[in-house]
C-alpha positions in Angstrom: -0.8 24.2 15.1 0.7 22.7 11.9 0.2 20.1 10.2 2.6 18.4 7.8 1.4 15.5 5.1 3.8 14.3 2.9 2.9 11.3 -0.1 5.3 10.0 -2.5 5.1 8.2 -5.9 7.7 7.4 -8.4 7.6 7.5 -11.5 9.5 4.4 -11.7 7.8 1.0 -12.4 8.7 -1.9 -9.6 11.8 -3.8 -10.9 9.9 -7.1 -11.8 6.9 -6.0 -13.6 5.7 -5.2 -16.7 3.2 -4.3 -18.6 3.0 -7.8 -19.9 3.0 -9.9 -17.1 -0.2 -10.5 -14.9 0.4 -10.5 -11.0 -1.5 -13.1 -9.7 -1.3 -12.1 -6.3 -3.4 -9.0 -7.5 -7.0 -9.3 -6.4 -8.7 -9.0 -10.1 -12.2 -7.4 -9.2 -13.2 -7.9 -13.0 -13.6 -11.5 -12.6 -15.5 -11.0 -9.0 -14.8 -11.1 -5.1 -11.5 -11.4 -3.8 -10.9 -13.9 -1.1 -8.3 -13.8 2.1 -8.2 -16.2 4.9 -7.0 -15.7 8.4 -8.0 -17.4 11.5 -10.1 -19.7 10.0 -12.4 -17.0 8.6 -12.6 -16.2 5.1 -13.3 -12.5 4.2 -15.0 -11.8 0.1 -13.6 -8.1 -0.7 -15.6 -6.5 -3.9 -14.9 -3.2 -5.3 -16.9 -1.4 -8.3 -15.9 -0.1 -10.3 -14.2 -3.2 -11.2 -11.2 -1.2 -12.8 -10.5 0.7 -9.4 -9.4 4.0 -10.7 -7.8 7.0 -9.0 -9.8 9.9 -7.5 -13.0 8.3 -7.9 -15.5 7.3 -5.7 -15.2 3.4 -4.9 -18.1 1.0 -3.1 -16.9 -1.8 -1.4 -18.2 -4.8 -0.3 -17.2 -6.9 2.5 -18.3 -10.4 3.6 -17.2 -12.4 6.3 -17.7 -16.1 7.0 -19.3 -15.6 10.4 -19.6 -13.1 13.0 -16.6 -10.8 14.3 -15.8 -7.9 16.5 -14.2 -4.7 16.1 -13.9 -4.7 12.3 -11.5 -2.0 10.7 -10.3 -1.1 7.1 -7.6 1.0 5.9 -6.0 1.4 3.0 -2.1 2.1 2.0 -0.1 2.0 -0.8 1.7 -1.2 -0.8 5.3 -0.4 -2.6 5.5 2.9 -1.8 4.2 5.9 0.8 0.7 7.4 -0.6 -0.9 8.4 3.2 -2.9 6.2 5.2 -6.5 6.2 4.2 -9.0 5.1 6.9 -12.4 3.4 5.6 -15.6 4.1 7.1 -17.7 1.0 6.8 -21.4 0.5 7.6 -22.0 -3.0 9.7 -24.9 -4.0 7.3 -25.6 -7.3 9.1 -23.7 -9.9 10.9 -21.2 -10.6 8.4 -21.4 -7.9 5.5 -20.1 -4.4 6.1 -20.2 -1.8 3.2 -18.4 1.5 2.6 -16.7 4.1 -0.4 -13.2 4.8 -0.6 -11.0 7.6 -2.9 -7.5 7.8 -2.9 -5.1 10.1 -4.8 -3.5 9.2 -8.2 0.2 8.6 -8.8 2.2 9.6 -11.7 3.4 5.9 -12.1 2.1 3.9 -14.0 1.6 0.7 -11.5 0.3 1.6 -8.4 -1.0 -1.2 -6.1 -3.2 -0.9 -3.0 -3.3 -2.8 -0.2 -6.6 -2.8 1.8 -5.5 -3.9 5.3 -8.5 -5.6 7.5 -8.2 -6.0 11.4 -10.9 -7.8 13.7 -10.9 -9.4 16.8 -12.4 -13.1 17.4 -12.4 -14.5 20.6 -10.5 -12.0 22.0 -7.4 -11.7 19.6 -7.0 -9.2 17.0 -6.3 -10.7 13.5 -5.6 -8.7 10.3 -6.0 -9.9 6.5 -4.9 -8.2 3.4 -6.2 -7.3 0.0 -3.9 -6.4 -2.7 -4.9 -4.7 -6.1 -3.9 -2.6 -9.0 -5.0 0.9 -9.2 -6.5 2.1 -12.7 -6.6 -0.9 -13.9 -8.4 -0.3 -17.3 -6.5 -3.2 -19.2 -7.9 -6.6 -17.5 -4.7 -8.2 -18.8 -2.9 -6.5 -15.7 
């Protein structure tokens, strides 16, 4: 049986950003939790280390704002192909559910993450997203 896995990375910036200009849509873990809202339920995503580097273990944190089923995380690279990298996370209580993540490095210079979250509530599946900046040693980013 074979097995093929293929990832990608350019070593090409996206067009619109720079190394001057801070995405706000970024989730900035240096300055605490990131918040997403979807079906009226907020979800607080924390990672340390804060700076989110490559090939390193990661811990993250995940709060909800009540009770859910079926919780799921994955994790992909948002602008370009890196593999799909499922998260195992432990249910700690209720509404907080912890777990450790690596992913790969890529030779460009940006690289941004996106943590995808899917849950049911009251039957029908919802997902919620978390983007942010691999390697992110400059908090100006």
């Amino acid at each position: 049986m074979w097995a093929l896995f293929c990832s990608s990375c350019s070593q090409e910036s996206p067009e619109d950003v720079s190394k001057t200009t801070k995405d706000s849509s970024l989730c900035d873990f240096s300055v605490g939790k990131c918040t997403q809202s979807v079906a009226g339920i907020t979800f607080d995503l924390l990672v340390s280390p804060y700076n989110t580097p490559s090939e390193k273990p990661l811990t993250l944190e995940l709060i909800g704002s009540e009770p859910v089923n079926d919780l799921t995380m994955r994790v992909e690279g948002r602008d370009m192909f890196m593999g799909v990298i499922p998260v195992n996370l432990t249910k700690v209580d209720e509404k907080l559910y912890n777990g450790q993540l690596i992913y790969g490095s890529c030779s460009s210079n940006y690289m941004v993450w996106r943590a995808f979250v899917t849950f049911t509530k009251e039957g029908t599946q919802h997902a919620v997203m978390f983007d942010f900046l691999a390697d992110n040693e400059d908090n100006e980013l």
